[in-house]
C-alpha positions as CSV (number, residue, x, y, z in Angstrom):
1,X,10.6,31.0,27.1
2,X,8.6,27.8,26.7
3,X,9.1,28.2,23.2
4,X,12.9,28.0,23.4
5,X,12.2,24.6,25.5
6,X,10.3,22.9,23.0
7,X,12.5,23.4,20.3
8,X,15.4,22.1,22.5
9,X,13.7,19.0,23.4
10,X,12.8,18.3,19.6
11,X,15.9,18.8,18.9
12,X,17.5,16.0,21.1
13,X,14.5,13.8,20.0
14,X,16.3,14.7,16.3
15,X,19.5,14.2,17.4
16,X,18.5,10.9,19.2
17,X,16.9,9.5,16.3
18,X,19.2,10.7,13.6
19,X,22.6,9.3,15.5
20,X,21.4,6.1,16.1
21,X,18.9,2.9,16.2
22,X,20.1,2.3,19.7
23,X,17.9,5.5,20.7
24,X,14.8,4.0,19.5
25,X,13.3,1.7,22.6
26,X,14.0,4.5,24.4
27,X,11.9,6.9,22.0
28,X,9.0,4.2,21.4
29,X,9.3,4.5,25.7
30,X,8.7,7.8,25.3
31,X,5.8,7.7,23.2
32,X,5.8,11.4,21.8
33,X,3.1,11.0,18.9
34,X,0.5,12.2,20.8
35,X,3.1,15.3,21.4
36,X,4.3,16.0,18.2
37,X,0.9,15.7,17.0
38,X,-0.3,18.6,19.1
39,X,2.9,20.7,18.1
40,X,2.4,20.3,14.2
41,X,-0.2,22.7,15.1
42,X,1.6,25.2,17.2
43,X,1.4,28.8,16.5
44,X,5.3,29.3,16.6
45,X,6.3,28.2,12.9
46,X,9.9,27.1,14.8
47,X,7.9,24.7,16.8
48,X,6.3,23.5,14.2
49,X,9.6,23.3,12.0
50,X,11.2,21.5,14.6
51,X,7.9,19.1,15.0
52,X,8.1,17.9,11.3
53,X,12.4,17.8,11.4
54,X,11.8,15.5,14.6
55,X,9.3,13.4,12.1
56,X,11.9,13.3,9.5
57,X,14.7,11.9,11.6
58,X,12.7,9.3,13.6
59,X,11.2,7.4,9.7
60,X,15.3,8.2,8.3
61,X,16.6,5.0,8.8
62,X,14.3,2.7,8.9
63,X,10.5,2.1,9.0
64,X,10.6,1.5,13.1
65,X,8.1,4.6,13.5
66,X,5.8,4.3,11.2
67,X,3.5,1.8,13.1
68,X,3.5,4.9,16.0
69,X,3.0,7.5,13.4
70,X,0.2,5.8,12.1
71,X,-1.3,5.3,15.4
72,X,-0.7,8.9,16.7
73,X,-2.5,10.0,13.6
74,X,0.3,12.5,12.5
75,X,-0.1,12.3,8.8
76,X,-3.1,14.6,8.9
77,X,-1.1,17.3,10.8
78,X,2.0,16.9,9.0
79,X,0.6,17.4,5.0
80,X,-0.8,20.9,5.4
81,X,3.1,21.8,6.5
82,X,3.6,21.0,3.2
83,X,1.9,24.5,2.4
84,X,2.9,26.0,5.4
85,X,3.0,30.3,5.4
86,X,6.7,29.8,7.0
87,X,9.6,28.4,4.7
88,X,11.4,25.7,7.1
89,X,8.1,24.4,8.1
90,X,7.6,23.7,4.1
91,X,11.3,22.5,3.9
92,X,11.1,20.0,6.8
93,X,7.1,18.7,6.1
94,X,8.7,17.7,2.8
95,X,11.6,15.8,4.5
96,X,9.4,14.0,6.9
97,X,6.8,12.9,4.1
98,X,9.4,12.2,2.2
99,X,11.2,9.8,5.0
100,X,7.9,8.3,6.0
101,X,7.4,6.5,2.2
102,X,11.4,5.7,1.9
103,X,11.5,2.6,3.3
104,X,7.4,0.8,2.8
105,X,4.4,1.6,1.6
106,X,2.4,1.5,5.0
107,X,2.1,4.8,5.2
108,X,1.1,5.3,1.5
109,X,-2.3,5.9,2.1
110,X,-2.4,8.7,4.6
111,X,0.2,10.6,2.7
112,X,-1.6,10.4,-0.5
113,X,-3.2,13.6,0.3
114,X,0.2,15.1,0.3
115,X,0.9,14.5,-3.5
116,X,-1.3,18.2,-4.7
117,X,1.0,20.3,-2.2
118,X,4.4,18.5,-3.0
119,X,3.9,19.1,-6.5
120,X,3.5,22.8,-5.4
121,X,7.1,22.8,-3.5
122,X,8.3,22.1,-6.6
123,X,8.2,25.4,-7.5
124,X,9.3,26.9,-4.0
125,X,11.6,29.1,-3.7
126,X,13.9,27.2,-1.8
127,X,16.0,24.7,-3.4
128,X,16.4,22.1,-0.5
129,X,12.5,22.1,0.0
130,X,11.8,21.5,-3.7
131,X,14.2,18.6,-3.4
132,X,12.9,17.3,-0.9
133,X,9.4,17.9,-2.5
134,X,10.9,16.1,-5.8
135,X,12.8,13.1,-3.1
136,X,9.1,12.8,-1.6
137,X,7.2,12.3,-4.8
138,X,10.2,9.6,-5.9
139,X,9.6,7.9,-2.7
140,X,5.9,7.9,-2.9
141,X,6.1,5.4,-6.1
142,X,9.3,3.3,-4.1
143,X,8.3,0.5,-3.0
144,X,4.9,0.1,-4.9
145,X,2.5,1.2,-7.6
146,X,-0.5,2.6,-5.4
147,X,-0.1,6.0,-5.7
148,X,0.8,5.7,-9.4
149,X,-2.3,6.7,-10.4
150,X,-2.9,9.7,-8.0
151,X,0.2,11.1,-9.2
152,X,-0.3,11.1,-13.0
153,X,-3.8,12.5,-12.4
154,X,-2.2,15.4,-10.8
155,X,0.6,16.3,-13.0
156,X,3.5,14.3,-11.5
157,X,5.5,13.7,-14.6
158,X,4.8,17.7,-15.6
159,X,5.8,19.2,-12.5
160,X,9.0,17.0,-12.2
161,X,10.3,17.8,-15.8
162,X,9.4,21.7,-15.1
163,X,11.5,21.3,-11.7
164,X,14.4,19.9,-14.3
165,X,13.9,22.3,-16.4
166,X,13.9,25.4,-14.7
C-alpha cells in the first residue's frame, strides 16, 4: 500500500544521496525537508526508519544538507528516534545524528538535545546502533568544543568506557 511507496521513494532518495554528490542539485530541487519532516513522525516505524536512513545518507559525505536540514527544522523530529519503541528507527536516528555533526559544527546546537538519549543507545541491544550511538557522541565533540560541556555533565566519558567495557 502507500506504505510500501514511501519507503521505496526514501529509499532512492538514499540511494541517490549515498552514490553520489552528482545527485545533490537534483535533491536540493527536490526540496524534501518539509517531507521528511512530516514522516519522522509517521505511525509506520519502517517509514520512520527509512525517514532518518534518508537523513543519514543525504549529511554522509559532506555538510551540503545541513543548511536545508536546519531550515526544514528536522532536528527536533529526528532526536526522539533516538529513543524510538522500534529498533531500526533507534539504529538509523543514531546514524543520521551522527552524520549531521561529522563534517561542522552548524548543526551542534539543535542536536545537543540528542546527547541524554545517545548515551542511552549505548546500552542497546543492538550493536550497530550503540556504535553508531558511540560514532554520534565522537562526532558531536569533532570539529569543536561546544558541546564539551553538555556531554561531561551527562556522563559522556562514563557511558563510553561502560560501552568498552561490556
Amino acid at each position: 500500500g502507500g506504505a510500501g511507496m514511501v519507503v521505496d521513494a526514501l529509499l532512492v532518495i538514499s540511494q541517490l544521496s549515498r552514490l553520489s554528490k552528482e545527485y545533490y542539485p537534483m535533491l536540493h530541487r527536490m526540496d524534501v525537508g518539509a517531507n521528511l519532516r512530516d514522516l519522522l513522525g509517521c505511525d509506520n516505524a519502517a517509514v520512520r526508519a527509512k525517514a532518518c536512513n534518508a537523513i543519514g545518507n543525504m549529511a554522509r559525505h559532506s555538510s551540503a544538507f545541513y543548511e536545508a536540514i536546519q531550515h526544514a527544522a528536522l532536528l527536533p523530529q529526528l532526536i526522539p528516534l533516538c529513543a524510538d519503541i522500534d529498533s531500526s528507527c533507534r539504529k538509523f536516528a543514531s546514524f543520521a545524528v551522527g552524520n549531521c555533526a561529522f563534517h561542522s559544527d552548524l548543526l551542534y546546537p539543535g542536536l545537543a538535545p540528542a546527547i541524554p538519549q545517545l548515551l542511552q543507545l549505548l546500552e542497546d541491544k543492538d550493536e550497530k546502533t550503540r556504535a553508531n550511538a558511540a560514532g554520534a557522541i565522537g562526532n558531536l565533540v569533532r570539529n569543536s568544543g561546544e558541546l564539551c560541556g553538555i556531554m561531561l555533565e551527562n556522563g559522556a566519558l562514563q557511558g563510553l568506557h561502560g560501552l568498552i567495557e561490556a
